[in-house]
C-alpha positions in Angstrom: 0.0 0.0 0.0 1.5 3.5 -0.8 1.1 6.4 1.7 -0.1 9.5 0.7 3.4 11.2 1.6 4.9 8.8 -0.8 2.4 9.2 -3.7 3.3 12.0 -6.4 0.1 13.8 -8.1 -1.3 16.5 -9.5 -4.9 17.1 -10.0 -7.6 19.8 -11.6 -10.2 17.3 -10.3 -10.0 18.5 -6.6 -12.8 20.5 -7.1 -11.7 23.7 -5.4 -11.1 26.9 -6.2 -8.7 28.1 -8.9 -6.3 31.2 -9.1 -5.0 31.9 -12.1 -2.2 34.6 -12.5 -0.9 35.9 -16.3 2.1 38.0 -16.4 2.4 40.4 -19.4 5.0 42.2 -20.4 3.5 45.0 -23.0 5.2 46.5 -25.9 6.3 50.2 -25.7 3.5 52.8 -26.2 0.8 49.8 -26.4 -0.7 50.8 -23.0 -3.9 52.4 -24.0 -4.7 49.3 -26.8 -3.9 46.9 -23.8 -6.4 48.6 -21.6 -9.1 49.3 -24.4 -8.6 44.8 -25.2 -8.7 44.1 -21.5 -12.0 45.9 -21.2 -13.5 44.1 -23.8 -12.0 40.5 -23.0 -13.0 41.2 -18.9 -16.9 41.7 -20.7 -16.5 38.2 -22.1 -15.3 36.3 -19.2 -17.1 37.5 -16.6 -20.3 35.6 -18.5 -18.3 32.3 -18.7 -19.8 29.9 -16.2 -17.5 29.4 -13.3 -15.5 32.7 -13.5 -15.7 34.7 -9.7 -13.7 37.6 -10.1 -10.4 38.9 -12.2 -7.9 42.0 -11.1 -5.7 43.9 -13.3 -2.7 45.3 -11.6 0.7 47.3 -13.0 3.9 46.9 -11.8 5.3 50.1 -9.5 8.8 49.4 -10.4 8.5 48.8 -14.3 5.1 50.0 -15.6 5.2 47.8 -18.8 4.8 44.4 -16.6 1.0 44.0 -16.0 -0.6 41.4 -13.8 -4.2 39.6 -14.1 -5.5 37.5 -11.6 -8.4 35.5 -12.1 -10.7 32.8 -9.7 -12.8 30.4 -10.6 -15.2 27.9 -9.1 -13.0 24.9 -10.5 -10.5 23.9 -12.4 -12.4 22.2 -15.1 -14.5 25.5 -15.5 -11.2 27.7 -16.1 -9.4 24.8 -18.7 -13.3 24.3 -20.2 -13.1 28.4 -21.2 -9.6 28.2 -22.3 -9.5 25.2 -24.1 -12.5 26.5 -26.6 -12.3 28.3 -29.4 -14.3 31.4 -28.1 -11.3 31.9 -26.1 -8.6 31.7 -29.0 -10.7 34.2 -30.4 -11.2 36.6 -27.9 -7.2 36.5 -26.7 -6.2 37.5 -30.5 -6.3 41.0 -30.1 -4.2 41.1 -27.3 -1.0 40.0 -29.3 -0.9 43.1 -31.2 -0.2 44.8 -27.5 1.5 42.0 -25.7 5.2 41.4 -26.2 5.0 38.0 -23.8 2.8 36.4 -21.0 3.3 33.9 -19.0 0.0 31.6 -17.3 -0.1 30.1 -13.9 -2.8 28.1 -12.1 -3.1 27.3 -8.2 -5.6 25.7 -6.4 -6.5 27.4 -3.7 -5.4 25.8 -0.1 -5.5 28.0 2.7 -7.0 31.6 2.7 -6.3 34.6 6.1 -7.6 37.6 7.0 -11.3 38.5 6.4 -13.4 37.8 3.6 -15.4 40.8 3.1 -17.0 39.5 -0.6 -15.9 40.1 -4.0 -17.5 43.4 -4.0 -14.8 44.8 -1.9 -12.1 42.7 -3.2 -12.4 44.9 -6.5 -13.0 48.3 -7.8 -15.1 48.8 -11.2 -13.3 48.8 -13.9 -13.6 52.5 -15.6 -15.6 53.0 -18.9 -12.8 54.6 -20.4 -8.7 53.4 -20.1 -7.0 54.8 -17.3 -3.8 56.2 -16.9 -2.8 53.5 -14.6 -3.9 50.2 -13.5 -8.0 49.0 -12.9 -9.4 46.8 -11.2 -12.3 44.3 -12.9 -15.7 44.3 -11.3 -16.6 40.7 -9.3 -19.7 38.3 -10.6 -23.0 39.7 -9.3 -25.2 36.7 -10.3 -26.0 35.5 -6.9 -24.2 34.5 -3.5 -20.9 34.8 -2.9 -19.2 32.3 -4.7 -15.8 32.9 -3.4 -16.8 31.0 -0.1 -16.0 27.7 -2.1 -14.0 24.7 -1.5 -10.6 25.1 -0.7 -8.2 22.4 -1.7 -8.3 19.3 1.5 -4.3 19.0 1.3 -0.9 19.6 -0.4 -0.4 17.1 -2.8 3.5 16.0 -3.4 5.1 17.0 -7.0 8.3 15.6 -8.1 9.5 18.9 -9.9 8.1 17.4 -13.6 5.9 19.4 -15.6 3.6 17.3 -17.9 2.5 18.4 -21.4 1.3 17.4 -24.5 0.5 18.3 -27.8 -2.4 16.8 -30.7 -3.4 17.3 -34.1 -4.3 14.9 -37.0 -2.7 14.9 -40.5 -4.7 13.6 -43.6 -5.7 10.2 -43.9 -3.6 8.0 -46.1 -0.3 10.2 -44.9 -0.2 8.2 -41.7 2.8 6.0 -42.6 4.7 8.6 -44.0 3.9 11.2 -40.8 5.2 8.1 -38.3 8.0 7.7 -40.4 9.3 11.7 -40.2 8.3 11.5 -36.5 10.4 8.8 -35.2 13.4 9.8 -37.5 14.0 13.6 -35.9 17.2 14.2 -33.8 16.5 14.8 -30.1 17.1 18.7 -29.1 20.0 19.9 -27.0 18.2 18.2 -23.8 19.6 21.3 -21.0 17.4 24.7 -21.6 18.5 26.6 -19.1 20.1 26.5 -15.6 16.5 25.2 -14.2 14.9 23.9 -17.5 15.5 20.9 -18.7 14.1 18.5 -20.9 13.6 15.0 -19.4 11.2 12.9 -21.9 9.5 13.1 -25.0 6.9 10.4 -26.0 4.9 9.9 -29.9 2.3 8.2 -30.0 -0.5 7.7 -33.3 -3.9 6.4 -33.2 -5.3 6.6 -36.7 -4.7 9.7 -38.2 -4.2 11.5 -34.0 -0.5 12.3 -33.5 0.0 13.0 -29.4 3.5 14.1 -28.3 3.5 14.3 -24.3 6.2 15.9 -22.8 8.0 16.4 -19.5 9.6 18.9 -18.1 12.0 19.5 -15.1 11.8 23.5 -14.5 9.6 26.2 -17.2 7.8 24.5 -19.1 7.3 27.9 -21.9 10.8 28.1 -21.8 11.2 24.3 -22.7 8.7 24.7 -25.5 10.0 28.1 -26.9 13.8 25.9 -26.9 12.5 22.9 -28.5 10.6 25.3 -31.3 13.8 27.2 -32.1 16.1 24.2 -32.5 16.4 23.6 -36.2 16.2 19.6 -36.0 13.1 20.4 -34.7 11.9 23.1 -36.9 13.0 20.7 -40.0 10.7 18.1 -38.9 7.8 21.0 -38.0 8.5 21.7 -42.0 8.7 18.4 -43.1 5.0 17.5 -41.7 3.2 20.5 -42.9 2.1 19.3 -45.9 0.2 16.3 -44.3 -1.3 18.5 -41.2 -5.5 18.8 -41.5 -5.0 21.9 -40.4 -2.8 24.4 -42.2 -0.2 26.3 -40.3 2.7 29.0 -41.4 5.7 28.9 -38.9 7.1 32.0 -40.5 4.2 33.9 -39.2 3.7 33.5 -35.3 0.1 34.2 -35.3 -0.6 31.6 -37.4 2.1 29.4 -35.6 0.4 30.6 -32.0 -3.3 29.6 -32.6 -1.8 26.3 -34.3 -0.1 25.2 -31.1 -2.7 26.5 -29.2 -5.6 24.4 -30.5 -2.9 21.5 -30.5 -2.3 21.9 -26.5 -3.7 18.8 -25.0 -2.9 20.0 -21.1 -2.9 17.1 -17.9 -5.6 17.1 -16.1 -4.8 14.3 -13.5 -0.9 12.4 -12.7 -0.6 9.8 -10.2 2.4 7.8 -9.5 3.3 5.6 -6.4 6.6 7.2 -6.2 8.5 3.8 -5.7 9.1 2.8 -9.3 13.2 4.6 -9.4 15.2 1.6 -10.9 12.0 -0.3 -11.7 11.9 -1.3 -16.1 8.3 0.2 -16.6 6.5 -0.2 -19.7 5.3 3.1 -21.5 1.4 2.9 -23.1 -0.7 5.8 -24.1 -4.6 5.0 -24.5 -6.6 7.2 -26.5 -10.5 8.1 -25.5 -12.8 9.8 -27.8 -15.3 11.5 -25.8 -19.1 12.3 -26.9 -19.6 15.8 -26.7 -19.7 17.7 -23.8 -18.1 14.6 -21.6 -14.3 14.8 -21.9 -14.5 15.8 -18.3 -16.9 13.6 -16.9 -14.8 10.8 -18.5 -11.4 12.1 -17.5 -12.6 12.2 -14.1 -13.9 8.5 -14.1 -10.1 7.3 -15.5 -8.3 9.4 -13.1 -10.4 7.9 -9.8 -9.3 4.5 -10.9 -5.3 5.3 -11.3 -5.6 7.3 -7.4 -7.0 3.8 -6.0 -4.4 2.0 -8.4 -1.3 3.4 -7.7 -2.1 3.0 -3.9 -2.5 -1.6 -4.4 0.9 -3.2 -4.2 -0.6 -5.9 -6.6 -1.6 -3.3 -9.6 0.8 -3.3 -12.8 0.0 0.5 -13.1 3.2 2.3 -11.7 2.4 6.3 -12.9 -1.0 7.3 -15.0 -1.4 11.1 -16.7 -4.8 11.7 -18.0 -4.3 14.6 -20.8 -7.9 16.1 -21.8 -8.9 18.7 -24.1 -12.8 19.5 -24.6 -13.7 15.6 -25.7 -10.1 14.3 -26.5 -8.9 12.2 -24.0 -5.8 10.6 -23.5 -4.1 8.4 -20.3 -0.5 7.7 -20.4 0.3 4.8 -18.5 3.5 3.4 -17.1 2.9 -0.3 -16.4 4.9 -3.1 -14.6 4.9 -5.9 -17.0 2.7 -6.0 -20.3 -0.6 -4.3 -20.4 -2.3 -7.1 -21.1 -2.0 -8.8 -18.1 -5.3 -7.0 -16.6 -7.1 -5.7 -19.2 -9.7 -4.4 -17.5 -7.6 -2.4 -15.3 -5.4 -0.9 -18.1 -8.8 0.2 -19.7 -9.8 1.8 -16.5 -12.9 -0.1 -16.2 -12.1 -2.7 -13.5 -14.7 -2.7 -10.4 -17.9 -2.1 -10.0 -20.3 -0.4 -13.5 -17.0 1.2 -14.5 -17.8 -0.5 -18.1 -20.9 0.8 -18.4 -19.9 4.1 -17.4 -17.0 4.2 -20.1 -19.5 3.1 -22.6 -22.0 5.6 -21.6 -19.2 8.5 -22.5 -17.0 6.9 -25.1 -18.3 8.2 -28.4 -17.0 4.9 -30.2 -18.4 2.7 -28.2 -20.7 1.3 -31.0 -20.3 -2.4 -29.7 -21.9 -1.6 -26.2 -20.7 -2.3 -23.0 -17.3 -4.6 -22.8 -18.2 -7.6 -20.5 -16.7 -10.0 -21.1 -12.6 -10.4 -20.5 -11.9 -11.2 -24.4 -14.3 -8.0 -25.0 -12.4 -5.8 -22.8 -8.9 -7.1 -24.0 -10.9 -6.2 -27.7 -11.8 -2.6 -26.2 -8.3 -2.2 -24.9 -6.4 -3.5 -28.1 -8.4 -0.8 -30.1 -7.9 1.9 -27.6 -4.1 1.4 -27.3 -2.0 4.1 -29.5 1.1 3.1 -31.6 4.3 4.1 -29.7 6.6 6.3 -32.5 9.3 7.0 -30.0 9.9 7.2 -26.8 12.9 9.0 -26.0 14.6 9.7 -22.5 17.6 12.7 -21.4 20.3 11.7 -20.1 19.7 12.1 -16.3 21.9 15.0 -14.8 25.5 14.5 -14.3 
């Protein structure tokens, strides 16, 4: 049995609150734009279901840093808004102003001092831009919201930060797009004093590419490195003409909203923290969500992998459950071959858990998986093709 101080994990399923902080740092004389976009964007996402309150602030010591803080109900409410396409819309006008931003997200975990309601946590923001920083107005669509769940306890990282990228390329280029894939040289592995590059998996199912990523240190950074490195941008080049959707990497807007749309973020990670020195097997399994259940069915696969990773006898050494609107994908490292209990690799053992899956899965057209040879069925044509699975050097 692992303890929970020996566990690793991460979570946006903790159902607390969520604070998340954007740094910007503007471009010279873009002040007044900024101010006149913020306005607008604030207007937008203070309708979005979930959103409590935002602040704009300005740096006293260098007045083109600008800070917005934002809190939701939930995690899955925040990553549901920025994951659509209403958002990539609505943040396009702020890269004509913006020279760089940086996103965090925090759960919320302990809160001091007095809570006097979001009406006094704020000031209205002014109809017209001010000469210095505003302040958003908070939700007034009921009771106080910010009296939510805090998160129960600290959870224990392991200094990764886990990422990953989709998109599909045109059916019939599949061969070809596995081949370019699996052929690229590795990037320079060290970023930066604190970045580095520890793992890059591919993975295909069909005509889905998913690249997961992990990261010891900034993740941006890593990603901006890995974009700049010319093995990497040959291959980038090499697989345009396959991509469904087009993309120009000379121009960065259309570069921005292509990665963007791509970014598949992890939702859930779980590991039992004992497998150092242990020969793990790597699987990625790739769920198809009906509409509007991506979370729903994220949420079922990720309460499965907590209980897993805490049985001595389960194969299931780490999970990561990646989601994005109704894409869902659980990366899986497994002692011994994944076959061994099917059900369990599927993340349907116990209980209806079957019936569940089949109740979300959008391919399910076969019906519930009973049956061991059915599940071992549903699990083989679940499984994505491993491309490459390549590992740093670990530090010297």
């Amino acid at each position: 049995m692992t303890t929970l101080s020996e566990r690793i994990s991460q979570s946006a399923f903790d159902d607390s609150r969520l604070r998340v902080v954007l740094l910007l740092d503007l471009y010279d004389g873009a002040q007044n734009q900024f101010l006149e976009v913020y306005e607008d964007l604030h207007k937008q996402v203070s309708s979005v279901p979930g959103h409590i309150r935002d602040e704009l602030c300005q740096s006293i010591e260098n007045p083109s840093q600008w800070l917005i803080t934002s809190e939701w109900e939930s995690a899955p409410r925040f990553l549901a808004w920025v994951n659509s396409e209403e958002h990539v819309a609505s943040v396009q006008p702020l890269h004509g102003c913006v020279r760089d931003t940086r996103s965090l997200r925090f759960s919320v975990l302990r809160e001091t001092g007095r809570d006097h309601g979001p009406g006094a946590a704020a000031a209205a923001f002014p109809s017209g831009p001010p000469a210095g920083s505003a302040f958003a107005p908070a939700s007034a669509d009921g009771p106080d919201r910010s009296r939510g769940r805090l998160q129960v306890a600290p959870r224990r990282g392991d200094g990764v930060v886990r990422h990953a990228l989709t998109f599909t390329v045109k059916p019939g280029s599949e061969a070809v797009v596995a081949e370019l894939l699996s052929g690229y040289a590795s990037p320079q592995a060290q970023v930066d004093e604190h970045t580095r590059l520890r793992r890059t998996s591919l993975f295909m199912h069909g005509n889905r590419v998913v690249r997961a990523v992990e990261v010891e240190g900034d993740l941006l950074a890593a990603l901006r490195h890995v974009a700049l490195q010319p093995e990497v941008r040959a291959l980038e080049e090499a697989i345009n003409p396959y991509l469904e959707q087009d993309r120009d990497l000379s121009d960065p807007g259309s570069a921005r909203t292509f990665f963007t749309r791509a970014a598949l973020p992890a939702v859930h990670h779980v590991a039992a923290g004992s497998g150092e020195g242990t020969e793990l097997e790597r699987h990625a399994l790739f769920y198809p969500a009906k509409k509007g259940c991506g979370t729903e069915l994220a949420r079922l696969l990720a309460a499965q992998d907590e209980a897993a990773v805490d049985d001595a006898s389960s194969p299931i050494e780490a999970s990561t459950v990646f989601q994005r609107d109704d894409v869902v994908v659980r990366l899986l490292d497994l002692r011994g071959p994944h076959d061994a209990r099917p059900a369990l690799t599927l993340g349907v053992e116990g209980g209806h858990k079957a019936a569940v899956l089949a109740r979300l899965l959008d391919s399910a057209k076969d019906g519930v998986p009973t049956t061991h040879q059915e599940i071992s069925r549903f699990l083989e044509r679940s499984e994505m093709r491993l491309i490459t699975d390549r590992r740093s050097p670990a530090r010297a």
